[in-house]
N, C-alpha and C positions, 0 to 999 in steps of 0.2 A: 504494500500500500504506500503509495509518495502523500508527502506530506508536502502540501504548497505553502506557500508565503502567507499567505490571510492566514492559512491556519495558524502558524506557528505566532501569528501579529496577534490572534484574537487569544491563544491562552498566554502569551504577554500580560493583554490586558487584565485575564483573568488573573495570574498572579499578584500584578499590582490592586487588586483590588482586593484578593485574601489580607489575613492580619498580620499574616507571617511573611511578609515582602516587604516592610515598608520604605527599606533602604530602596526599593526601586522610584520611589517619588522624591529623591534627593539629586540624581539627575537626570538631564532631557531624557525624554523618552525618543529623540530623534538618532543619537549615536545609536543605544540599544536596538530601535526599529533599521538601521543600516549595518547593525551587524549581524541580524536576521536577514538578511538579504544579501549579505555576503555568503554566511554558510547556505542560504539556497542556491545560490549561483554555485558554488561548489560543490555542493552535494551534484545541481545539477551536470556539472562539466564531469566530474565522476563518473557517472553513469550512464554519458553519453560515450565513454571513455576519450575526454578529451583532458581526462589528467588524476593525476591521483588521488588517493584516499585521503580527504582534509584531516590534516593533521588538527588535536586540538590544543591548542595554545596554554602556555604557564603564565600564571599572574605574576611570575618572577621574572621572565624576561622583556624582551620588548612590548610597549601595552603601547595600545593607541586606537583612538574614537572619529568617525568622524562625522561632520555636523553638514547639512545639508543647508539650503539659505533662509530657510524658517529658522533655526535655530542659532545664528548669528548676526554679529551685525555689523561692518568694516565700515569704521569712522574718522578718517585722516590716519588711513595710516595704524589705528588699534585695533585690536580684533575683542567685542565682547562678546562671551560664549552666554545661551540660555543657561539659565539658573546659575546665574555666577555674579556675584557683587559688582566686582569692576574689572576692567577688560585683564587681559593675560597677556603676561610676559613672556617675548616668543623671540627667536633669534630667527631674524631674515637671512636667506640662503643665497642670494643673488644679488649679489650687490651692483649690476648694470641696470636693474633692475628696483623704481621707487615704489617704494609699498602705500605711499599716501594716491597713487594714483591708478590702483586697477580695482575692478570689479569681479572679486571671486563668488562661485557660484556654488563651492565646495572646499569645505578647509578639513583635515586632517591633522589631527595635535597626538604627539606622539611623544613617549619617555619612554627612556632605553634602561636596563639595570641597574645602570648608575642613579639612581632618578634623575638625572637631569632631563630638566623640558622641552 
């Protein structure tokens, strides 16, 4: 039996609404909802066999969320992420490249072992 995307989106929701989740209402529910979407798209490339068995990931090594354009918001140049006080410290990778002047439509924030961010 394959198990689609809604499905695995609608007991999401169900959990967040059990009493015994409630760390899941502390953040966006938009990372969570794309990284369901991630393991579908691999589950599905799997079993199309266009690639292997998805590994699943340690919350010791590289972690990383990412936020789709509901759930941020780039203002000169700052990035502030939903459900976060004020915006985030992030090191820009491309310095030919000014960050006060593009319009991202998709951000990925990511910390490696080290925790840095």
């Amino acid at each position: 039996m394959k198990t689609s995307y809604a499905q695995t989106d609608r007991y999401l929701t169900e959990l967040k609404r059990d009493g015994g989740h409630d760390f899941l209402y502390e953040v966006s529910s938009v990372p969570l909802q794309q990284a369901l979407r991630h393991q579908h798209r691999a589950f599905v490339n799997f079993f199309a066999g266009r690639a292997k068995y998805p590994r699943f990931k340690s919350r010791h090594g590289r972690q990383c969320a990412t936020y789709t354009r509901s759930a941020f918001r780039w203002r000169d140049g700052r990035l502030h992420l939903a459900k976060m006080d004020g915006p985030l410290e992030f090191v820009w990778s491309w310095p030919e490249v000014d960050p006060a002047t593009i319009n991202p439509t998709m951000v990925t924030v990511s910390r490696d072992k080290s925790t840095r961010h």
